[in-house]
N, C-alpha and C positions, 0 to 999 in steps of 0.2 A: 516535537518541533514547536519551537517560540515563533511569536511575532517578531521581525526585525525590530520592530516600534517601541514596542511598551513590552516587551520580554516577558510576552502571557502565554501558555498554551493553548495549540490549536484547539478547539474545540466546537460541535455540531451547533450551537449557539450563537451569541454575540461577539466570541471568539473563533468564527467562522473566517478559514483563511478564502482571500479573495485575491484572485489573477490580475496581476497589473498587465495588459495586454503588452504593451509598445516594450518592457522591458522582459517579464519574464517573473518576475520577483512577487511574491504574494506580501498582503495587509493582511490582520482581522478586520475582520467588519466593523468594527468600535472606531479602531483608527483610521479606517478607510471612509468614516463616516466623518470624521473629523476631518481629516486630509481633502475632501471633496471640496474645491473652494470655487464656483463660476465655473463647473465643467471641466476641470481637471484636477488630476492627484499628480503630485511630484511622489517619485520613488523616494522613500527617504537611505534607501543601500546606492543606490544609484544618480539616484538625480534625474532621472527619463519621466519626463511629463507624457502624463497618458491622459487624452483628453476623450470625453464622453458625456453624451447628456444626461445620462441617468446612473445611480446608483446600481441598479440593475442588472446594468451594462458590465458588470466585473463578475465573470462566475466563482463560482465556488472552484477551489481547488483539489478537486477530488481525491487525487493522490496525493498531497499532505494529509488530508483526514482520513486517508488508508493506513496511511504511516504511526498515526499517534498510536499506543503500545496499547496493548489490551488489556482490560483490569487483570488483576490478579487471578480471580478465579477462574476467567478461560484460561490461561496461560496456565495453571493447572489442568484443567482439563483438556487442553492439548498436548498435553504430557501425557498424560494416562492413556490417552487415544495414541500417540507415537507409540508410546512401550507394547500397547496390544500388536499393532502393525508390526511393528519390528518381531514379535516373537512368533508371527503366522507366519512372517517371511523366513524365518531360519526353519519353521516346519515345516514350510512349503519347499527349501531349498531342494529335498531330495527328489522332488517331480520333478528340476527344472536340469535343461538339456548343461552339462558342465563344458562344453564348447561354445554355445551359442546363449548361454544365460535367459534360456525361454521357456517357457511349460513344455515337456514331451508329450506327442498330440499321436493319438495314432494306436494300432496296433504294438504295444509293449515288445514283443518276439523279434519282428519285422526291424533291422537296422539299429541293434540298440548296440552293437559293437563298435560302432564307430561314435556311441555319446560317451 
């Protein structure tokens, strides 16, 4: 995710995306720093003036800085960690009830004609 502004990636730093309250729309903090002029920032997507005393006042946008993509090597090692799951789950498949897709819990003998 870019800044609408200066088309920079979000990031944990001075490229921190900041919540324009009144609109909805996030800044980086670089632009949001620039954009503060006497207490208010104009949207530059929109044009909604979001007025506030203090820089402060804009938080962080959490969920953009959720969103930016994960280096390289988790996303590798999130893979590796999927293929493990995936292949306990097809060993685990024959424990599991083929009507109701659950672990069979219980005495084995007792009701197993009806899984």
């Amino acid at each position: 995710m870019e800044c609408f502004q200066c088309q920079s990636s979000y990031n944990d730093h001075e490229n921190c995306p900041r919540l324009l309250i009144s609109c909805g729309h996030s800044l980086c903090q670089k632009c949001l720093t620039q954009a503060f002029l006497q207490g208010a920032v104009t949207c530059p997507e929109c044009e909604t003036i979001t007025e506030s005393v203090h820089l402060s006042d804009f938080p962080k946008n959490l969920a953009l800085l959720h969103l930016k993509p994960a280096p390289l090597n988790d996303r590798r090692q999130n893979k590796s960690h999927t293929r493990d799951k995936s292949s306990e789950s097809i060993h685990d498949a024959s424990l599991l009830c083929k009507k109701h897709r659950k672990k069979v819990e219980g005495n084995k003998s007792v009701g197993m004609a009806n899984i």
